[in-house]
N, CA and C atoms as a LAMMPS dump frame, in Angstrom:
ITEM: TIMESTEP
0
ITEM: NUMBER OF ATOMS
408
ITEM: BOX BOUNDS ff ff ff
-5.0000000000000000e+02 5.0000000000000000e+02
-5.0000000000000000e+02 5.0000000000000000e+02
-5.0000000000000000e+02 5.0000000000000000e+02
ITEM: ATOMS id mol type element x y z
1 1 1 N -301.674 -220.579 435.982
2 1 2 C -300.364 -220.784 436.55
3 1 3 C -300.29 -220.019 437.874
4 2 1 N -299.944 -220.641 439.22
5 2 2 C -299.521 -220.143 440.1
6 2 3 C -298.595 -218.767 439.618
7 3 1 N -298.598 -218.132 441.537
8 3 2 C -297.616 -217.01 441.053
9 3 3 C -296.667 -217.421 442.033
10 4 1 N -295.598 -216.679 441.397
11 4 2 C -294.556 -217.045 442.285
12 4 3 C -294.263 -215.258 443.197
13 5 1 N -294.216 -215.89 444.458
14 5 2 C -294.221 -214.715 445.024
15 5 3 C -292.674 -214.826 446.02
16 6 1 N -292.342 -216.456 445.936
17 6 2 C -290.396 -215.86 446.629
18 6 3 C -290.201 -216.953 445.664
19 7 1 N -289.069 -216.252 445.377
20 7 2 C -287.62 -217.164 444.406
21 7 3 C -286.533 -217.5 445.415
22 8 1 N -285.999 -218.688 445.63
23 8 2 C -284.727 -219.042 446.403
24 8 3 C -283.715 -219.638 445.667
25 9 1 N -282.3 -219.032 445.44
26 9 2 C -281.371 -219.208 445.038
27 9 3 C -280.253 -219.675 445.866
28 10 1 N -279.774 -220.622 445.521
29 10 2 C -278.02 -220.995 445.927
30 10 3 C -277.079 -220.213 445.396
31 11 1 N -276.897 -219.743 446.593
32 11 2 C -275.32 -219.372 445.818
33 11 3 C -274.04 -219.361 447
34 12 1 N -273.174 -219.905 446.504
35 12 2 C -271.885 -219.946 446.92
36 12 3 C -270.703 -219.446 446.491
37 13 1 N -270.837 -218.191 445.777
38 13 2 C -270.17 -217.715 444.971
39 13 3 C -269.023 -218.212 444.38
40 14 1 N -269.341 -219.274 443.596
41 14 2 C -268.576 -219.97 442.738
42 14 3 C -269.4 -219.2 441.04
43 15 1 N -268.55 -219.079 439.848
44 15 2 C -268.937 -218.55 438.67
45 15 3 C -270.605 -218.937 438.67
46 16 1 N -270.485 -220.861 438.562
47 16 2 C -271.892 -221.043 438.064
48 16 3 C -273.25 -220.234 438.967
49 17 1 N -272.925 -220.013 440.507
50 17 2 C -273.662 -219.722 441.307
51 17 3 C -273.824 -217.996 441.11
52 18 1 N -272.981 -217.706 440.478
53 18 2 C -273.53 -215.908 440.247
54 18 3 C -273.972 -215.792 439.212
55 19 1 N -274.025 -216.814 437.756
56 19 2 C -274.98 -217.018 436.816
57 19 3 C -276.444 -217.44 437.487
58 20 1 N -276.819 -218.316 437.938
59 20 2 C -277.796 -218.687 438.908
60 20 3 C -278.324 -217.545 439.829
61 21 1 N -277.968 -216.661 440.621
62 21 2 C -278.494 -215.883 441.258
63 21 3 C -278.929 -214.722 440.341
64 22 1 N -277.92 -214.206 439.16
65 22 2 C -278.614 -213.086 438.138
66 22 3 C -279.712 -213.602 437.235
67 23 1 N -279.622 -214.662 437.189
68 23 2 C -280.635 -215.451 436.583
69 23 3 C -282.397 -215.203 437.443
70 24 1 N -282.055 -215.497 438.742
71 24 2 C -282.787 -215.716 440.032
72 24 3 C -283.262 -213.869 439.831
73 25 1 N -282.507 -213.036 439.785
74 25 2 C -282.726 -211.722 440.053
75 25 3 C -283.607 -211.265 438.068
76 26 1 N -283.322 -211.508 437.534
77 26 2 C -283.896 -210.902 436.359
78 26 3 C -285.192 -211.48 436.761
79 27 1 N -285.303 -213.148 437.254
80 27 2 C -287.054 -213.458 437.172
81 27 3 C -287.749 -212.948 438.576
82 28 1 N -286.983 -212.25 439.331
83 28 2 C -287.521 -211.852 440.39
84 28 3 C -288.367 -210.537 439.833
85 29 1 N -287.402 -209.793 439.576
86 29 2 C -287.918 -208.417 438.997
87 29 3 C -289.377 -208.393 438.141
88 30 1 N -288.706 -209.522 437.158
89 30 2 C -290.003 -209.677 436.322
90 30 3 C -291.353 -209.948 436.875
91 31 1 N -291.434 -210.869 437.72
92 31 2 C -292.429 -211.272 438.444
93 31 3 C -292.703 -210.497 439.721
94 32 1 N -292.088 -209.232 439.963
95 32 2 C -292.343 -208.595 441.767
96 32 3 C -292.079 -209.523 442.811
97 33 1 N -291.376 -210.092 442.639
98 33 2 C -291.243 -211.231 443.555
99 33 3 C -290.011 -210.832 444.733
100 34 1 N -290.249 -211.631 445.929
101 34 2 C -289.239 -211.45 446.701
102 34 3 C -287.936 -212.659 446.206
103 35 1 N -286.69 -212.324 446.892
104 35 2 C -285.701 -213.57 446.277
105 35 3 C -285.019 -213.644 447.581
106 36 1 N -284.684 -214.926 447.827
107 36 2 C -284.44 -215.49 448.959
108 36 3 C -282.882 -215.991 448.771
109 37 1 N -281.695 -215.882 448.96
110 37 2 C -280.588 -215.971 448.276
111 37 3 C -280.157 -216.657 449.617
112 38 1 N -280.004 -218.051 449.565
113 38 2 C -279.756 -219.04 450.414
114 38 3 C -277.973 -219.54 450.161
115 39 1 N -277.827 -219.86 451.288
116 39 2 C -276.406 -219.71 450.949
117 39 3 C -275.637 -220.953 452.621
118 40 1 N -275.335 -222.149 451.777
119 40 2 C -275.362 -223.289 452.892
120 40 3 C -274.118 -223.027 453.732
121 41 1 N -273.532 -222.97 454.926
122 41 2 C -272.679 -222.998 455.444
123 41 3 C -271.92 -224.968 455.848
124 42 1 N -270.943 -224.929 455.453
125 42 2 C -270.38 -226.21 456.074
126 42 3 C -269.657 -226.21 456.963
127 43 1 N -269.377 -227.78 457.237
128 43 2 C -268.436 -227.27 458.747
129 43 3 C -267.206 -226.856 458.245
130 44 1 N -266.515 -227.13 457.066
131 44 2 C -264.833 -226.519 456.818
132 44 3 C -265.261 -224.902 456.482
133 45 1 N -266.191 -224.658 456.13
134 45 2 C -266.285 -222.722 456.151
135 45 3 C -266.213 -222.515 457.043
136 46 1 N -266.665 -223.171 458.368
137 46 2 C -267.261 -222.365 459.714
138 46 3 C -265.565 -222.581 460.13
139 47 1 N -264.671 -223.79 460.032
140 47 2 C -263.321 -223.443 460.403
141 47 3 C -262.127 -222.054 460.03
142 48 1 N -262.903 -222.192 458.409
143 48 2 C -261.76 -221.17 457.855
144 48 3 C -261.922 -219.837 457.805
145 49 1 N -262.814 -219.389 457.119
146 49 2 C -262.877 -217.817 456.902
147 49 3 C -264.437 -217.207 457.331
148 50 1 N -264.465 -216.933 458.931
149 50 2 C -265.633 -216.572 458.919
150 50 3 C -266.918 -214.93 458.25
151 51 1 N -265.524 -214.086 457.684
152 51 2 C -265.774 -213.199 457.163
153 51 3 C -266.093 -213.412 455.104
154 52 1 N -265.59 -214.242 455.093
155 52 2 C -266.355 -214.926 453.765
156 52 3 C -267.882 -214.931 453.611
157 53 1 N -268.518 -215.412 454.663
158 53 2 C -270.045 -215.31 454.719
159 53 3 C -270.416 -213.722 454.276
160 54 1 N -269.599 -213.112 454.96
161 54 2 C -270.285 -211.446 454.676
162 54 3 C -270.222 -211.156 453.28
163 55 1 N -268.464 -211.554 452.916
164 55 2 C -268.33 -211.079 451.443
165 55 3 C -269.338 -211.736 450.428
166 56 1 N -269.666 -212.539 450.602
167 56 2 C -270.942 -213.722 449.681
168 56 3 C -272.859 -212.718 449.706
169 57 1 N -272.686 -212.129 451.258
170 57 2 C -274.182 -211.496 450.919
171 57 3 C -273.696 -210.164 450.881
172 58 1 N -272.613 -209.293 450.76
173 58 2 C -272.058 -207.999 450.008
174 58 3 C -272.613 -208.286 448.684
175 59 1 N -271.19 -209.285 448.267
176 59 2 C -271.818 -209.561 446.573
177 59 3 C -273.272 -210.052 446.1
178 60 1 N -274.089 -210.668 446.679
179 60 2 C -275.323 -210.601 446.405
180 60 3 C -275.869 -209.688 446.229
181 61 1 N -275.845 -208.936 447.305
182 61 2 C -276.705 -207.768 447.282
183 61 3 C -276.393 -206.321 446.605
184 62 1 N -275.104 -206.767 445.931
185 62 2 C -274.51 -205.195 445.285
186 62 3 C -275.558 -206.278 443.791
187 63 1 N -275.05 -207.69 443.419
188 63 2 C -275.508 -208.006 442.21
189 63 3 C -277.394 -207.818 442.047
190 64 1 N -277.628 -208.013 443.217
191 64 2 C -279.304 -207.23 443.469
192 64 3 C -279.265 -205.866 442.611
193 65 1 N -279.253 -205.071 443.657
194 65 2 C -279.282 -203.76 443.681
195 65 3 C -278.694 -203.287 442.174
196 66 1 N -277.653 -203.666 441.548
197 66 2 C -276.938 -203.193 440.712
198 66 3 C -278.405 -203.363 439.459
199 67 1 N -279.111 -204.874 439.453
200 67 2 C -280.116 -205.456 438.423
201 67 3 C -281.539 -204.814 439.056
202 68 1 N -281.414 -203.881 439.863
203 68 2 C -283.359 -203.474 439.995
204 68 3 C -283.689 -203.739 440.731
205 69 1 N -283.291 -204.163 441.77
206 69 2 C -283.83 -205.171 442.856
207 69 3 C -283.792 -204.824 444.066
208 70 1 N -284.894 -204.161 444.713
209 70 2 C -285.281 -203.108 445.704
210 70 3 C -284.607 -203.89 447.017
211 71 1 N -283.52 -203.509 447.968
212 71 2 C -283.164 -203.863 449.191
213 71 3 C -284.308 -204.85 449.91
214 72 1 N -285.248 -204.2 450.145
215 72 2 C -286.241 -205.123 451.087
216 72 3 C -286.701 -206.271 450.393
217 73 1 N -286.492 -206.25 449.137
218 73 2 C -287.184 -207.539 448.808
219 73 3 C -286.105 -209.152 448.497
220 74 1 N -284.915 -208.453 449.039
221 74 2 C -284.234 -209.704 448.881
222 74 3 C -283.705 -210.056 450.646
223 75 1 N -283.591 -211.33 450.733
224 75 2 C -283.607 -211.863 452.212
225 75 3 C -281.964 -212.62 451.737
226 76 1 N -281.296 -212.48 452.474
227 76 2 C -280.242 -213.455 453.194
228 76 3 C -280.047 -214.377 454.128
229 77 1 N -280.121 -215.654 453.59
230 77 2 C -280.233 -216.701 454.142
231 77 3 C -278.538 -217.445 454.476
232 78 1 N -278.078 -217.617 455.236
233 78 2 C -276.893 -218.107 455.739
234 78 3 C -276.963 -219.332 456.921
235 79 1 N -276.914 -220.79 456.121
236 79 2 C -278.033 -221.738 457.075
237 79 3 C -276.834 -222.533 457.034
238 80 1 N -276.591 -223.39 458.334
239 80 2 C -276.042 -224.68 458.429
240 80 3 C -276.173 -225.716 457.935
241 81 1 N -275.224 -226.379 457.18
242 81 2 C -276.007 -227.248 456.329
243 81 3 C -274.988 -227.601 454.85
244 82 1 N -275.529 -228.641 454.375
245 82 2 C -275.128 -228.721 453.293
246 82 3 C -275.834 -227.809 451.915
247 83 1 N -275.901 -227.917 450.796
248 83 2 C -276.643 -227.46 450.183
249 83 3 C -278.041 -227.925 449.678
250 84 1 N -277.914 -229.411 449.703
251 84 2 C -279.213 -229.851 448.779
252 84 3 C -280.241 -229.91 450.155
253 85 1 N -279.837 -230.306 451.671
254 85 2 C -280.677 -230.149 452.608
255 85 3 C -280.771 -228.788 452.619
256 86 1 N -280.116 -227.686 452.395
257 86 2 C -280.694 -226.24 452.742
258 86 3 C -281.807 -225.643 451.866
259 87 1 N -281.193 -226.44 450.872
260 87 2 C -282.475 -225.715 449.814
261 87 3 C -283.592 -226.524 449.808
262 88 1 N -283.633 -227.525 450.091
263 88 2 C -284.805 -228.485 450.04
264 88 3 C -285.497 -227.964 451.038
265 89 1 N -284.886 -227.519 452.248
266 89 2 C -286.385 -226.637 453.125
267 89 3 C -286.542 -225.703 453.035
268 90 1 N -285.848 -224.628 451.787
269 90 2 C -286.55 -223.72 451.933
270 90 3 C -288.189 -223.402 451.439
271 91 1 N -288.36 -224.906 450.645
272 91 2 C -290.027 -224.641 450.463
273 91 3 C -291.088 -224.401 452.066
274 92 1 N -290.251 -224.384 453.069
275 92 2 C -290.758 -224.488 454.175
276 92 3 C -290.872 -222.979 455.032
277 93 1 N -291.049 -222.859 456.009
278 93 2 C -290.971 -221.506 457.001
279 93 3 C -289.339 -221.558 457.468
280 94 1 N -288.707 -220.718 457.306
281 94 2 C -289.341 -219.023 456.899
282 94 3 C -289.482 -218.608 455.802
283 95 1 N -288.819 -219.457 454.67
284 95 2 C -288.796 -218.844 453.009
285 95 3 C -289.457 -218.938 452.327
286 96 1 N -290.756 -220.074 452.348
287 96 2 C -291.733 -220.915 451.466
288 96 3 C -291.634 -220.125 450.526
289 97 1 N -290.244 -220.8 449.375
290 97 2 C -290.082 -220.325 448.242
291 97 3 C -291.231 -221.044 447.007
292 98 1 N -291.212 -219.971 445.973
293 98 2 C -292.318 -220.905 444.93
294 98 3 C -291.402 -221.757 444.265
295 99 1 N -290.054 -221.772 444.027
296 99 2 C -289.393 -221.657 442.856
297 99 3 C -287.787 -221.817 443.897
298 100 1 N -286.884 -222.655 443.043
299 100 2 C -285.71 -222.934 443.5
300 100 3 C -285.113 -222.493 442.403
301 101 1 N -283.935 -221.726 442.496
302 101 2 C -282.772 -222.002 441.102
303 101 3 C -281.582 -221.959 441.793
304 102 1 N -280.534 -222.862 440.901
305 102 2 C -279.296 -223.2 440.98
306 102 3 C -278.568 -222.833 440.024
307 103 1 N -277.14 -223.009 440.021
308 103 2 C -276.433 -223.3 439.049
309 103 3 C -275.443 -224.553 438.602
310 104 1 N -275.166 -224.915 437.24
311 104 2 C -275.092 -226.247 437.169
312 104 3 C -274.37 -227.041 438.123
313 105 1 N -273.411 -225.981 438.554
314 105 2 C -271.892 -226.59 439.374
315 105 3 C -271.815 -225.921 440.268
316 106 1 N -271.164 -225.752 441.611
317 106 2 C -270.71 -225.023 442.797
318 106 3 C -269.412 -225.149 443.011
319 107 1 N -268.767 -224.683 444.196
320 107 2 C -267.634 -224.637 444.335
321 107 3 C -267.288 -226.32 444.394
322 108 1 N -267.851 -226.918 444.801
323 108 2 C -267.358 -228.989 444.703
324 108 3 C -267.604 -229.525 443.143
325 109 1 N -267.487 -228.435 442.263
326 109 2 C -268.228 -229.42 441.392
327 109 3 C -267.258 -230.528 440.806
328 110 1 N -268.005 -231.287 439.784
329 110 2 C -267.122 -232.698 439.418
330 110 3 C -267.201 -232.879 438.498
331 111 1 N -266.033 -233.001 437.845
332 111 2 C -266.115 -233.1 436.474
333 111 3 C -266.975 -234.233 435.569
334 112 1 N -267.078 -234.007 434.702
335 112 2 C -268.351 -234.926 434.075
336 112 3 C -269.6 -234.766 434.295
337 113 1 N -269.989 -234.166 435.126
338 113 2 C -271.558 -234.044 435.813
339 113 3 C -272.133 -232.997 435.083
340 114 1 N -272.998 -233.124 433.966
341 114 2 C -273.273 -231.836 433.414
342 114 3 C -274.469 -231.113 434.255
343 115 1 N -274.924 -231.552 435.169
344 115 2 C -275.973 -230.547 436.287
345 115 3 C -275.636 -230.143 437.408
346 116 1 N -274.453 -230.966 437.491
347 116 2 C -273.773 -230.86 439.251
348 116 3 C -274.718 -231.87 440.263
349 117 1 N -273.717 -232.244 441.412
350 117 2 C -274.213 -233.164 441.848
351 117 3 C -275.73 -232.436 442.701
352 118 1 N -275.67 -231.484 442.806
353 118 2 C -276.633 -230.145 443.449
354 118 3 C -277.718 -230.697 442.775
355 119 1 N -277.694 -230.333 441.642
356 119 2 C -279.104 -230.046 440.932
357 119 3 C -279.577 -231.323 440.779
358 120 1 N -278.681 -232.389 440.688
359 120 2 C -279.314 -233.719 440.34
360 120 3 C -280.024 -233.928 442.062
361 121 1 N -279.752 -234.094 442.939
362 121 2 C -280.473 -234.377 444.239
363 121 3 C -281.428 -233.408 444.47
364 122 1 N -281.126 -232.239 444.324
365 122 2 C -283.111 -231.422 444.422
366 122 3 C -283.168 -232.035 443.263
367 123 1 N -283.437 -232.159 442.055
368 123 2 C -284.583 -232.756 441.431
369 123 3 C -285.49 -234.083 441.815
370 124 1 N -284.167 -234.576 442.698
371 124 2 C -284.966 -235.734 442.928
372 124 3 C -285.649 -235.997 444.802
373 125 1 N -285.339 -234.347 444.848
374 125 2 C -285.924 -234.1 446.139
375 125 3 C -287.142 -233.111 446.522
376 126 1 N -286.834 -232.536 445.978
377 126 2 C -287.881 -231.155 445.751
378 126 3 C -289.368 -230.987 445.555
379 127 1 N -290.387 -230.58 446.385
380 127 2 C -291.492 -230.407 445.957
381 127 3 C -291.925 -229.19 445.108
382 128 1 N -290.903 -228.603 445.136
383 128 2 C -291.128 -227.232 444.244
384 128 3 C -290.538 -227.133 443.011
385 129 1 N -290.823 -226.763 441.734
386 129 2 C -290.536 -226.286 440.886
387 129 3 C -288.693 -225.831 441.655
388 130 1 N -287.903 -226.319 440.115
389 130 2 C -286.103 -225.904 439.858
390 130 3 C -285.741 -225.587 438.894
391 131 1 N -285.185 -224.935 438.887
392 131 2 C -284.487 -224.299 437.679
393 131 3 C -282.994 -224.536 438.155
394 132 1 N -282.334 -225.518 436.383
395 132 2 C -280.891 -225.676 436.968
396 132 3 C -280.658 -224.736 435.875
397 133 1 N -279.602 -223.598 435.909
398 133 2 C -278.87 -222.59 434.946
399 133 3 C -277.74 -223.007 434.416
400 134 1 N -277.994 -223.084 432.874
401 134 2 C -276.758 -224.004 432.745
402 134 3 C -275.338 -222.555 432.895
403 135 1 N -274.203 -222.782 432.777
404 135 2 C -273.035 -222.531 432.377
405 135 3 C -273.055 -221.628 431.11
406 136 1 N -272.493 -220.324 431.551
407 136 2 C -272.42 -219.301 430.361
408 136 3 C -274.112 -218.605 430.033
């Protein structure tokens, strides 16, 4: 088995997405791995609250740090974009993650969708290994 040497997580700090990133952080630890905590900007964020971005990699990085997770080895990613295009390159430069995880739902989620519309398009986009986290 390959190793995984970066983990990249979504998060938008919606509930499912801070299940998904502690998720992202326990298998980081486990594995020494770096974690890449990707985080899509849209155009209605970039209208409304541009200090939101900060509070999103605060809380990341206190939920890092709080689980073991040495400062340098986690990266903040804050990319233009939707989500399923942001994460779909991060198998690319600069993050060439081994490993994607999500969580089932984000802040759009829709009812009925038990993966979210997220996880269903990287699966069917992705060259890398995903992990969708379910709920709870």
């Amino acid at each position: 088995m390959a190793l995984i040497r970066t983990i990249a997580v979504g998060f938008d700090g919606s509930p499912d997405s801070e299940t998904a990133l502690n998720w992202a952080v326990d298998l980081a630890k486990q594995a020494r791995a770096d974690l890449a905590v990707v985080h899509a900007i849209g155009l209605l964020e970039h209208a409304s609250d541009p200090a939101h971005v900060v509070e999103l990699e605060q809380m990341a990085r206190t939920v890092a740090r709080e689980r073991g997770i040495e400062s340098e080895r986690l990266h903040w990613h804050a990319v233009d974009g939707d989500p399923c295009s942001t994460l779909i390159r991060t198998a690319g430069a600069p993050i060439l993650a081994d490993l994607v995880v999500v969580g089932s739902r984000g802040q759009s989620s829709h009812a009925g969708l038990l993966l979210g519309s997220t996880g269903l398009e990287l699966a069917e986009h992705l060259v890398i290994p995903l992990v969708i986290v379910p709920t709870g």
